[in-house]
Structure formats: C-alpha cells, structure tokens
C-alpha positions in Angstrom: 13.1 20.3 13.6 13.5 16.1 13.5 10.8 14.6 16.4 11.4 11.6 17.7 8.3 9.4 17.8 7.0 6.3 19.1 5.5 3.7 17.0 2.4 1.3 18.3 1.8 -0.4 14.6 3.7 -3.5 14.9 6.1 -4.0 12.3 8.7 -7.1 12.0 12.1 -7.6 10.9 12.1 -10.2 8.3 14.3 -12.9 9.2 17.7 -13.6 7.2 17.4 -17.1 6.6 13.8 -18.1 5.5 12.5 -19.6 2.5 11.7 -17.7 -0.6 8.0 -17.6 0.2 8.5 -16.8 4.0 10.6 -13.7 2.8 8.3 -12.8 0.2 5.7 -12.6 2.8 7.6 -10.9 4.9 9.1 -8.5 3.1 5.9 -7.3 2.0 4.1 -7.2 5.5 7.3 -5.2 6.5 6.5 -2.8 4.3 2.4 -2.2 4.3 3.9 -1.6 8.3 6.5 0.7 7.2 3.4 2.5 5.8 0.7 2.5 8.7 3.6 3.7 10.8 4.7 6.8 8.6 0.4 7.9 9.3 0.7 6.9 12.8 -0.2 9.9 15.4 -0.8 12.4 12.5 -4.7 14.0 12.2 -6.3 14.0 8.8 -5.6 17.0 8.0 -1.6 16.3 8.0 -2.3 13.1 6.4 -3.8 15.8 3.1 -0.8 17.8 3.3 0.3 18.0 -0.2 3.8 17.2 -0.6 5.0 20.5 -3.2 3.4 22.5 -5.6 2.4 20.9 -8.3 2.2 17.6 -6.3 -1.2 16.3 -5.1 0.9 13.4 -3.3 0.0 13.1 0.5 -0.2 10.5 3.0 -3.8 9.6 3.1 -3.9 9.7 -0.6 -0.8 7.0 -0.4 -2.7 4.6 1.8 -6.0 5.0 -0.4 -3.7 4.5 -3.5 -2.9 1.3 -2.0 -5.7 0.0 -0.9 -6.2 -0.1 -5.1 -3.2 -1.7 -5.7 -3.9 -4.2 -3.5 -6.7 -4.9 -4.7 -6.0 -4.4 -8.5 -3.3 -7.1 -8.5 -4.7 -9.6 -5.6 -8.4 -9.3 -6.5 -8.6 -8.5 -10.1 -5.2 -10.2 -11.1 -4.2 -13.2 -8.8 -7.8 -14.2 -8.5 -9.4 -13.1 -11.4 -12.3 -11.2 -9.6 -14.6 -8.8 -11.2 -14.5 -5.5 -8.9 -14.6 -2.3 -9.1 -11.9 0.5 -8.1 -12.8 1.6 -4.6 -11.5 5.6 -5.0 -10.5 5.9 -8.4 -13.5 7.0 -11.2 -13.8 7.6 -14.9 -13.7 11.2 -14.2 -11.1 11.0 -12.1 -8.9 8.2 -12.3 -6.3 9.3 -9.7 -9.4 9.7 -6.7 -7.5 7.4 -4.7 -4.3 10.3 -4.4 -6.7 13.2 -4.6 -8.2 13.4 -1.0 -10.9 16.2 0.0 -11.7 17.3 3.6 -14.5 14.8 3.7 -11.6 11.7 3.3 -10.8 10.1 6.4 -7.7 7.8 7.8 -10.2 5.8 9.9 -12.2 5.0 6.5 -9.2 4.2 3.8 -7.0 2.5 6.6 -10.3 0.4 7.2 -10.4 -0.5 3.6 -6.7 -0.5 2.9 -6.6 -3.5 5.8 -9.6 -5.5 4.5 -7.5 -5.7 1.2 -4.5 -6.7 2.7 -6.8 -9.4 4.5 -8.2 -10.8 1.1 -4.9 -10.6 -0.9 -3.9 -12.9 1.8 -6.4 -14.9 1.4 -6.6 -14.8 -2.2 -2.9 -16.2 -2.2 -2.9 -18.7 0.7 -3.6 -21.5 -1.6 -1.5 -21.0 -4.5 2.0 -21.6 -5.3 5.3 -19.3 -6.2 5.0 -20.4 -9.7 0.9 -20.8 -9.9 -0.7 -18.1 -12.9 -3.1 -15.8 -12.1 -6.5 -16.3 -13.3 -7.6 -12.5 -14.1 -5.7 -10.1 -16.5 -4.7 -6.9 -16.8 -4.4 -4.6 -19.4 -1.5 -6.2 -21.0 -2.5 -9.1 -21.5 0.5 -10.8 -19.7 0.5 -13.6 -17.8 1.8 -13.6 -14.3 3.0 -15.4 -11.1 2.1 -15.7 -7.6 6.2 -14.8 -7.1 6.4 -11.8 -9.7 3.0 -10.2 -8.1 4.5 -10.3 -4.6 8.0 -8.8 -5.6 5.7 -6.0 -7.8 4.4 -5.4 -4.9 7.1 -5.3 -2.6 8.4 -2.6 -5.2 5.1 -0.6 -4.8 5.5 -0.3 -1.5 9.0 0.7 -1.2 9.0 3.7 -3.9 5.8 4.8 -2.0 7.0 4.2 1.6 10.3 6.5 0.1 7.4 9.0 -0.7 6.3 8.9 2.4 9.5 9.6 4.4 9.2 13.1 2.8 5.8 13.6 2.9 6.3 12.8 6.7 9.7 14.8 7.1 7.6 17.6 5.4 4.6 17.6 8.3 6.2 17.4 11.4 10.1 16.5 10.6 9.7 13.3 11.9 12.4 11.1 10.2 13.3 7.0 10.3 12.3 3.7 9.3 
C-alpha cells in the first residue's frame, strides 16, 4: 500500500540557470534533503529495518554512512584534517551501516548535520579548481569541483537505496 506523506525538511529545486558553483551547491544540498526527507516521520526502529536478507542496508545506517563520507572527503580530504571515523572501527569497519537498538536518528542526524555544517565551511573559501590539502588512500590529487560531483554521486546511489528501503517500511514512494 503506497502512503502519501507530507514532508517538513525543507528541500529546494535547484535553479536551471546558475553558475557552475551555485549548481554544485545546490545540487548537493538537494540531495542531503532528498535524504532527511526519506527518514522523516519514521521511529528508529523503521529507520533499522534491514532492506533484504543478506543486506544490513537501512535507513539510519544510510544517514550514519554519510555522516562519514562527509566527513572523510570534507575534513580529511579538502581540508587535510586529522580525524577519526565517527561509527566505523577496526573491528568493524562498516559500524556506520550496521545499527544496534541502542543507535538513534536524533544522535547520527545530529552528527550527520554538524558535518554538513563544516564541509561547508571547510569549502567556503576555496575555489572550483583549488587541491585539497589531505589525501586519501590513493594518493590522488583532487579538486574542490571533482569532490562536490563525488559527492553529489554519493548521495544519489544512496538516496536510490533509500527509495526502497522506504517503499519497503511503510510503501511510501516519491522524491
């Protein structure tokens, strides 16, 4: 059974004739919305349902997920800071995805924000075409421009997961 929902996160078209920057931006806001609004209304015990066997995908396990990837590309990349992961652990690398009962929306969409905030920060000042100062594992260099379409990418396959994982908990289905 499809539900129709209303949504209270505040998400915005972005427009069809800004500058490449201005679109980057916006594209990518669009999407960390796209996100908060495919948790909105659900308890945290729908945001754990498992998508299918032998998936441990789920909803709160996507925002925690990209709280990381936020940070692993704004903090640790683009600005070369030393952090550690938030969720994930040498034991468990994939913590972020695999939530327990004790894992709450209120804490990871806390955390997820307060990344968003600082990889806004983080990139205010620099250019399209300025380097970031950190590295990751592969030694490549990259742009402010190439880290914003990465994650524009990140967002969409996920925000795609999450249009199941949502259809799956309460048939809820759209944008």
């Amino acid at each position: 059974m499809t539900t129709e929902r209303t949504e209270s996160v505040p998400r915005v078209d972005p427009s069809t004739t800004s500058g490449e920057r201005e679109a980057l931006e916006q594209w990518l806001d669009f999407h960390r919305a796209t996100l908060a609004r495919k948790c909105e209304g659900l308890d945290d015990a729908q945001l754990r349902t498992l998508s299918a066997a032998p998936s441990d995908l789920n909803l709160l396990g996507l925002v925690r997920h990209m709280a990381e990837v936020e940070r692993g590309w704004f903090r640790r990349t683009l600005a070369g800071e030393e952090t550690r992961a938030i969720y994930s652990t040498d034991e468990d690398y994939d913590r972020d995805i695999h939530t327990t009962d004790e894992d709450t929306y209120e804490e990871a969409y806390a955390t997820w924000q307060a990344e968003i905030d600082h990889a806004r920060s983080v990139a205010a000042g620099r250019g399209l075409d300025d380097l970031a100062t950190g590295r990751r594992p592969s030694g490549k260099s990259y742009n402010l421009r190439w880290i914003y379409l990465h994650m524009i990418e990140e967002y969409a396959r996920h925000n795609g997961h999450a249009d199941l994982l949502r259809e799956r908990i309460d048939g809820a289905t759209g944008d």
